[in-house]
C-alpha positions as CSV (number, residue, x, y, z in Angstrom):
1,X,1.4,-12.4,-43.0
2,X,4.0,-10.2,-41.6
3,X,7.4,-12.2,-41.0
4,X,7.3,-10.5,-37.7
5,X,4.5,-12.8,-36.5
6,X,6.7,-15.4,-37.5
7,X,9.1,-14.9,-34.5
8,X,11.8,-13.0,-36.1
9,X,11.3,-9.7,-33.5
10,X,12.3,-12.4,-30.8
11,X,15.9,-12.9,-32.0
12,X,18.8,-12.1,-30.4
13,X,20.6,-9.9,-33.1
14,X,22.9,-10.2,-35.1
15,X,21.9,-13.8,-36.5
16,X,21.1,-15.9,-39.3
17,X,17.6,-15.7,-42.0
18,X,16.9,-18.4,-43.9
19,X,13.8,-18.3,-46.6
20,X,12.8,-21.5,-47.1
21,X,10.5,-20.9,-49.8
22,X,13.2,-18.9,-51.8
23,X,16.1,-21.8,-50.8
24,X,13.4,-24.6,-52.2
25,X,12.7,-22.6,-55.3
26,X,16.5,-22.4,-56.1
27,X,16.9,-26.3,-55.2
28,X,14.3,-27.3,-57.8
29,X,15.3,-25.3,-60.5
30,X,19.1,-27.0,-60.7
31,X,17.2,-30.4,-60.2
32,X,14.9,-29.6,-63.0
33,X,18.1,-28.3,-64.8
34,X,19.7,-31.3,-64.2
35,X,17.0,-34.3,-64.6
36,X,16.9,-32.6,-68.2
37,X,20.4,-32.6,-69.0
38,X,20.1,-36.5,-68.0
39,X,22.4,-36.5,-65.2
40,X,22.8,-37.2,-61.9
41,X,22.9,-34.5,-59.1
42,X,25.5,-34.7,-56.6
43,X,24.6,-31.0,-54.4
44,X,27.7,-29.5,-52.5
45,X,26.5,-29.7,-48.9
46,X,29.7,-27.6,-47.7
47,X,27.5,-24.4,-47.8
48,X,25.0,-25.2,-45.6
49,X,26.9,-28.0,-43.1
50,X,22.8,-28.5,-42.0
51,X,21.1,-32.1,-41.7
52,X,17.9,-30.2,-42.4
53,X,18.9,-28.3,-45.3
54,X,20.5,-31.6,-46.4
55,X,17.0,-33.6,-45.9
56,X,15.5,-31.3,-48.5
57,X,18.2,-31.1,-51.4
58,X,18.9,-34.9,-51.5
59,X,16.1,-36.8,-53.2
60,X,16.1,-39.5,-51.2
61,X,17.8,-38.4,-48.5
62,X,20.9,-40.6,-48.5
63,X,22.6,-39.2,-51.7
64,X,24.5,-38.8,-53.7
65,X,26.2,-35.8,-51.8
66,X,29.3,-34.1,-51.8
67,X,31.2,-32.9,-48.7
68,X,34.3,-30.7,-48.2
69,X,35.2,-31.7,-44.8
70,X,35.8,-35.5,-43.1
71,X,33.3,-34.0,-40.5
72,X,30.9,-33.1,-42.8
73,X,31.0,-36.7,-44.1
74,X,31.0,-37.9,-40.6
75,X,27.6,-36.0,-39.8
76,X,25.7,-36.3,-42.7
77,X,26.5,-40.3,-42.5
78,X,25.0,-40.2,-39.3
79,X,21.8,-38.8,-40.5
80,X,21.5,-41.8,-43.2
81,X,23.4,-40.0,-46.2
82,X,25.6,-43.1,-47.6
83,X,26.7,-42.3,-50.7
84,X,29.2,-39.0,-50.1
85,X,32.4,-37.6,-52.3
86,X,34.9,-36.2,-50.5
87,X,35.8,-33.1,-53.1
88,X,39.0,-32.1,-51.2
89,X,42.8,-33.5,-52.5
90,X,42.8,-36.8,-49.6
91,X,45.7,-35.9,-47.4
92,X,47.0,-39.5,-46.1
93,X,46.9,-38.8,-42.4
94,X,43.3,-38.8,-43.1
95,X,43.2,-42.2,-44.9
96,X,42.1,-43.9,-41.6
97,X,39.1,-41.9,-41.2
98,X,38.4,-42.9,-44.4
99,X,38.4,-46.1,-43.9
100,X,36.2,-46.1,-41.0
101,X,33.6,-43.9,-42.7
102,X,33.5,-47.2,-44.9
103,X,33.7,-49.7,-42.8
104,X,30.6,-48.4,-40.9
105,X,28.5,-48.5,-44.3
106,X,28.8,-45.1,-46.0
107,X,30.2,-45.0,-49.6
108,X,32.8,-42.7,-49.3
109,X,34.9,-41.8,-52.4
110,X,38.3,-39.5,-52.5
111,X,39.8,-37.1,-54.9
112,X,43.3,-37.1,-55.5
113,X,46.0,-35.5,-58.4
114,X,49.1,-37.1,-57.6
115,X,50.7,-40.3,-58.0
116,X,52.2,-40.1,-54.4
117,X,48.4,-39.7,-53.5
118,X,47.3,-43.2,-55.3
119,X,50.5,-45.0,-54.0
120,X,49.1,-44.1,-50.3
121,X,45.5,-44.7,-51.1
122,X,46.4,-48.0,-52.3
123,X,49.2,-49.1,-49.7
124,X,46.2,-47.8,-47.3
125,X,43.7,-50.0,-49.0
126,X,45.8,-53.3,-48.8
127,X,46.9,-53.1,-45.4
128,X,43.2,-52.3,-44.4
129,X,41.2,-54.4,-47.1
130,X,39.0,-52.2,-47.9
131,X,39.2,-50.4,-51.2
132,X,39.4,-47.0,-51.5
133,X,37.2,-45.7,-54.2
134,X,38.9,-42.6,-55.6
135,X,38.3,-40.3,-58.6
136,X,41.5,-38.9,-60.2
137,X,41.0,-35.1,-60.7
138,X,41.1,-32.9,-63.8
139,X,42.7,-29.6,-64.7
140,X,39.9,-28.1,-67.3
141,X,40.8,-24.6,-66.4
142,X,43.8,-24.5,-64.4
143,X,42.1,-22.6,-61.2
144,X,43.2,-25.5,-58.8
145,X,44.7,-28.8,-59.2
146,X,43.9,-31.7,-61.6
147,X,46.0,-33.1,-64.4
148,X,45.8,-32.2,-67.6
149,X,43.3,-34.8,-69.8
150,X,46.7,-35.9,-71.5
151,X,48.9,-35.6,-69.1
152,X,50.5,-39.7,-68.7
153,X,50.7,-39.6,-65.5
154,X,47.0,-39.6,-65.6
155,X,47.0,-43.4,-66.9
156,X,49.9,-44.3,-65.0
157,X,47.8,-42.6,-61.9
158,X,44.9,-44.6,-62.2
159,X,46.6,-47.9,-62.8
160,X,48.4,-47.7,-59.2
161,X,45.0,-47.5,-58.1
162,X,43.0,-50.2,-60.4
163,X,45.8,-52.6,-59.9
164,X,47.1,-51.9,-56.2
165,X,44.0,-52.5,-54.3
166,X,42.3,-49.7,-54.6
167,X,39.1,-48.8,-56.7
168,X,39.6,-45.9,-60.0
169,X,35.6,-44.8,-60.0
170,X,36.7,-42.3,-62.2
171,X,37.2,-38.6,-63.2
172,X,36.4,-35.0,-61.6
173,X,36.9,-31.5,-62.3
174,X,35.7,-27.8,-61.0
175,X,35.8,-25.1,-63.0
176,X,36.7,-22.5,-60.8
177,X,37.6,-19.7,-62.9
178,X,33.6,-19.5,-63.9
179,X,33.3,-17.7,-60.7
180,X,35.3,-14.5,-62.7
181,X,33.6,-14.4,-65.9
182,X,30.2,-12.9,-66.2
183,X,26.9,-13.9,-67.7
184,X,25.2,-17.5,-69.0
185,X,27.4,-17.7,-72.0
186,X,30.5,-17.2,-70.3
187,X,29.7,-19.9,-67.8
188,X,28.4,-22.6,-70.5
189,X,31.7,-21.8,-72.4
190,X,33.4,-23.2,-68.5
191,X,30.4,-25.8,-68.7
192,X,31.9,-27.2,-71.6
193,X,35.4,-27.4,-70.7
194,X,34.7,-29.0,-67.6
195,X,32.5,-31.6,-70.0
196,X,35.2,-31.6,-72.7
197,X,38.3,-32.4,-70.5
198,X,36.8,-34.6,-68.6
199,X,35.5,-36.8,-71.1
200,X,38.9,-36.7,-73.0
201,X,40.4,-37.9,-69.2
202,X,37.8,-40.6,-69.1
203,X,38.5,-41.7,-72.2
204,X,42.2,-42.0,-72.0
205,X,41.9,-44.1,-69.2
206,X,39.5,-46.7,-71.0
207,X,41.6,-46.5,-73.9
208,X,44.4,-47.5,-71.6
209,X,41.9,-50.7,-70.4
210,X,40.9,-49.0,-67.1
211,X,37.6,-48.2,-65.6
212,X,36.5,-44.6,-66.0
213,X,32.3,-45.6,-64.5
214,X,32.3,-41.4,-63.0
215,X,32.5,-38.6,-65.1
216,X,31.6,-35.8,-62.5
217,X,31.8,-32.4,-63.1
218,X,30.8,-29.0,-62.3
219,X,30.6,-25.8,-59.9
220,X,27.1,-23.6,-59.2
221,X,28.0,-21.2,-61.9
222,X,29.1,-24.0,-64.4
223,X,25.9,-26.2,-63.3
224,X,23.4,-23.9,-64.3
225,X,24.5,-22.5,-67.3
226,X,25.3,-26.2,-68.8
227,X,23.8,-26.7,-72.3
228,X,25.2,-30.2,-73.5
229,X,26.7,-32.6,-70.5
230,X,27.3,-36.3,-73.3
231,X,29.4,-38.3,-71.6
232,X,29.2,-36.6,-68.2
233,X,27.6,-38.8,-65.4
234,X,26.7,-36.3,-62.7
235,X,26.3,-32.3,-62.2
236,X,28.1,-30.9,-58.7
237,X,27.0,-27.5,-56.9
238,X,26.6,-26.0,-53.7
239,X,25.9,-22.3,-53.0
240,X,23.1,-22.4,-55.2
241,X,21.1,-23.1,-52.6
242,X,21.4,-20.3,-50.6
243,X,23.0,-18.0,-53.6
244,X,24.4,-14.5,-52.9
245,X,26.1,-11.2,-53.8
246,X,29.2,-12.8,-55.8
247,X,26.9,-15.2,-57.8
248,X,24.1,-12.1,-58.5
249,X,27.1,-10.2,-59.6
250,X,28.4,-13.1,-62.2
251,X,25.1,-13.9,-63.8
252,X,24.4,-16.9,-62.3
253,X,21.4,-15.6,-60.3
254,X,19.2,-12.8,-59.2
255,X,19.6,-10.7,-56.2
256,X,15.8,-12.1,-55.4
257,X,17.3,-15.7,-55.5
258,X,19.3,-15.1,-52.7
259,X,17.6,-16.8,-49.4
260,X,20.5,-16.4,-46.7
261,X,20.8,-12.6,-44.8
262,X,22.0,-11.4,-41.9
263,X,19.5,-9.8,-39.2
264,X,20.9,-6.8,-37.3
265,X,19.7,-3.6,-35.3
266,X,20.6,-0.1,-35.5
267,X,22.9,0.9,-32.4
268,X,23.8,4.4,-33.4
269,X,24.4,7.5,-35.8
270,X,27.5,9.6,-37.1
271,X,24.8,12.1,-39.2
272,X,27.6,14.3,-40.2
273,X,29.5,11.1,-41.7
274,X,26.0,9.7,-43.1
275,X,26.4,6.6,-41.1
276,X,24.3,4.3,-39.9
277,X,25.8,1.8,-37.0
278,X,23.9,-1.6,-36.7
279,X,25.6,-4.9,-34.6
280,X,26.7,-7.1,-37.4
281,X,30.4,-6.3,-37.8
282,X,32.7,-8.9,-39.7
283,X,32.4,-11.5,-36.8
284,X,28.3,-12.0,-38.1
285,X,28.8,-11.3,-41.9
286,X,32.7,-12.5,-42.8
287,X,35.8,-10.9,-43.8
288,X,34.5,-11.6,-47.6
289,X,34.8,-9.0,-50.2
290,X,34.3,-11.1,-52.8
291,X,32.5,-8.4,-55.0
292,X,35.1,-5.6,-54.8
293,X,36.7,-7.0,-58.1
294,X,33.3,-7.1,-59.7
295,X,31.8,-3.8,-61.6
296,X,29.7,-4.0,-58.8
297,X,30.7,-3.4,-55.2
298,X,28.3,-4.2,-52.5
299,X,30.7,-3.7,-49.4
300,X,29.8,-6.4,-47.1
301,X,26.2,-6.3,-48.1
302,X,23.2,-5.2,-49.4
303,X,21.0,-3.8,-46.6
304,X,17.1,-4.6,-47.0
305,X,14.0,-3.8,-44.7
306,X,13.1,-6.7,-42.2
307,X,10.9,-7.8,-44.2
308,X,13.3,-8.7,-46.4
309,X,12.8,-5.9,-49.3
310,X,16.3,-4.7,-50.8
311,X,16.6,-0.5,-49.7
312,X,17.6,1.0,-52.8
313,X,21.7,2.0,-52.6
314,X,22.2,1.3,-49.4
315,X,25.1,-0.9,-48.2
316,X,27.2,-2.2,-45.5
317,X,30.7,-0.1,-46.4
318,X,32.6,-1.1,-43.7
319,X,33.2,-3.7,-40.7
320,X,34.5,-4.1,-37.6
321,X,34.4,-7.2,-35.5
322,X,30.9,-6.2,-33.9
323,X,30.3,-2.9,-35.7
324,X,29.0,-2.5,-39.4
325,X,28.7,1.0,-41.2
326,X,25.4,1.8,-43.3
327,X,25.5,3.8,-45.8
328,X,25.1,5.2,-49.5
329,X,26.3,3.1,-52.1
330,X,29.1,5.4,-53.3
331,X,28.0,8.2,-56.2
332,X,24.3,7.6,-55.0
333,X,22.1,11.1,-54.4
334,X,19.5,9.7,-52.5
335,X,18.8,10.8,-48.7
336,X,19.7,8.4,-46.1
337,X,16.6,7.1,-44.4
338,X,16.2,8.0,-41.2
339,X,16.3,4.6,-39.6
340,X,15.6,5.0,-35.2
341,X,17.8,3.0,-32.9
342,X,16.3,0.0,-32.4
343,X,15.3,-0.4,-36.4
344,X,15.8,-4.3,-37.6
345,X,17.6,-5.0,-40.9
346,X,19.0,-7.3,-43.1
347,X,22.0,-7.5,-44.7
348,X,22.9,-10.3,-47.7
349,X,26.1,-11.5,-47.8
350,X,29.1,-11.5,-50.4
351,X,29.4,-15.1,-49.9
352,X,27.0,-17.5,-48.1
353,X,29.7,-19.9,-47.5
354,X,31.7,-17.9,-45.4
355,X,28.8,-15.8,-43.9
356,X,27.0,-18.8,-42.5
357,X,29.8,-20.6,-41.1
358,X,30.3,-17.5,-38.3
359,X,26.9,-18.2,-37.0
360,X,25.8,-22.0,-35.4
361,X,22.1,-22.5,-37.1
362,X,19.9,-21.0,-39.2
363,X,16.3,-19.3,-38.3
364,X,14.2,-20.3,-41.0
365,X,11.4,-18.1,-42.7
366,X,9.1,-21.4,-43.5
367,X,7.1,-21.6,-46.7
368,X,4.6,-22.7,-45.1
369,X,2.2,-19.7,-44.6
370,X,1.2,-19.6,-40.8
371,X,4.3,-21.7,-39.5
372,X,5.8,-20.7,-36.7
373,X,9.8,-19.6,-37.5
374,X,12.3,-22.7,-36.9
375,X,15.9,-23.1,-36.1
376,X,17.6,-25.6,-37.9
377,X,21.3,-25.9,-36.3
378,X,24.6,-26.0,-38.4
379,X,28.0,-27.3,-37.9
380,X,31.4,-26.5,-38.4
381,X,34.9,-28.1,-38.3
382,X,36.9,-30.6,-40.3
């Protein structure tokens, strides 16, 4: 059937395409990955900010889930997730929300680096009598924060919390720096020092007579390429279930795993420039340029048919808030196609994350054959 007949001539361009069927396919192949490896998966819901897309990654639909924003936690406890890491350094004005997200029943957990951090996550805890469950972060690659596996402080760190009325659930880390090296190999080499420093931190602090019960690790890149996770408890990712350009540049998936674009309609010509006008500018597709250091540069976007079919070298080269530029991939010999105003076209984006979050819901391409299209809305804010 023709994804036409779907509903998707109806929209109001530019807006957001969601395949379910690809989006499901990428979901169970970490879980598979994952249920292999004989660990837990804790997906990233900080891509897709959706209850929806969050009913169909969880298992059960209550968790375990990992959020980047208090709002995020807020929303997705509303919709019956209880079990939710935080995986952003706590900042102590936020302690209260915390506490609340608790109090009404979901199992929140924090991350935090600092000893300053465990001293206020504790004094917090006491005054309020709840316990704070936190997990100490680890430096495996030195993208971000984290200490270093044998850093003291790390012991000192989770004794303030064990013994000052918090609760040490253990250890995290994110290897970041995956997202710069290219291919499977690459990434498991990441994989393992996010398995490897981890381990070391979780050990130091059972050595030490504290509880280390989380060993949690990963990143989308990391996640899929993992070959051995002993002594890891649970596998973290997000993008992965949208994908994009920046992880089909890396390795860490193909162009055809990418279920997130951008619909748009031509507006206009500059022939003599070989440019193609459509209405998705920066304020539909991002500021993100995240493959320009890559040996690949796809502008803002690969451009495809509305049917979803990539158009061989053509890209979005350049933005403005409601304008985008079509045209040939640079050093391509190819004829433009002669697209007439009024032609629909999708773009996929550099980064899902930050594509998605300029639009408020998703239009969904179901996997169902002869379902009508659906809108699933998405949220923003912290």
């Amino acid at each position: 059937m023709n994804i036409t007949d779907q509903g998707l001539a109806e929209l109001t361009t530019p807006c957001l395409v969601l395949d379910e069927a690809k989006m499901m396919r990428n979901i169970q192949r970490l879980q598979d990955h994952a249920d292999a490896l004989g660990v837990a998966l804790r997906p990233h819901l900080k891509t897709a900010k959706s209850v929806e897309v969050a009913s169909r990654v969880l298992k059960d639909g209550m968790g375990p889930a990992t959020v980047s924003t208090l709002a995020e936690a807020e929303v997705f406890a509303k919709a019956g997730v209880t079990d939710i890491l935080y995986a952003v350094g706590i900042a102590p004005q936020k302690l209260d929300q915390v506490i609340a997200l608790r109090q009404a029943g979901t199992d929140l957990t924090v991350i935090l680096d600092s000893l300053e951090l465990a001293q206020a996550v504790a004094k917090a805890s006491r005054k309020s009598g709840v316990a704070i469950p936190a997990l100490i972060e680890i430096d495996c690659d030195e993208h971000r924060g984290g200490f270093a596996a044998d850093d003291p402080l790390l012991v000192e760190t989770g004794r303030v919390l064990h013994d000052g009325g918090a609760e040490l659930r253990g250890v995290m880390a994110h290897a970041g720096e995956s997202y710069g090296a290219v291919g499977k190999n690459a990434h498991a080499r990441y994989s393992e020092m996010e398995r490897s420093a981890t381990v070391a931190a979780a050990n130091a602090l059972r050595e030490a007579g504290l509880p280390c019960p989380v060993v949690s690790v990963g990143s989308t890149p990391t996640a899929h390429a993992a070959r051995d996770l002993t002594g890891v408890t649970e596998l973290r990712a997000g993008v992965y279930m949208f994908f994009d350009l920046v992880m089909a540049g890396i390795g860490a998936c193909k162009v055809d795993d990418i279920a997130l674009s951008v619909l748009t309609t031509v507006i206009g010509h500059q022939e003599k420039r070989g440019w193609t006008l459509v209405d998705a500018g920066w304020m539909a597709m991002s500021r993100d340029r995240g493959t320009a250091s890559q040996a690949v540069d796809q502008g803002y976007g690969i451009v495809c048919d509305e049917q979803g079919q990539v158009l061989s070298d053509l890209i979005m080269t350049k933005a403005n808030q409601e304008h985008g530029i079509i045209e040939q991939r640079p050093g391509s010999t190819a004829p433009m196609p002669d697209f007439p105003i009024g032609t629909r076209l999708r773009i996929l984006p550099n980064h899902a994350c930050a594509t998605a979050a300029q639009h408020s819901g998703y239009n969904v391409l179901p996997s169902t054959t002869g379902h009508p299209l659906m809108n699933w809305p998405r949220f923003g804010g912290w």
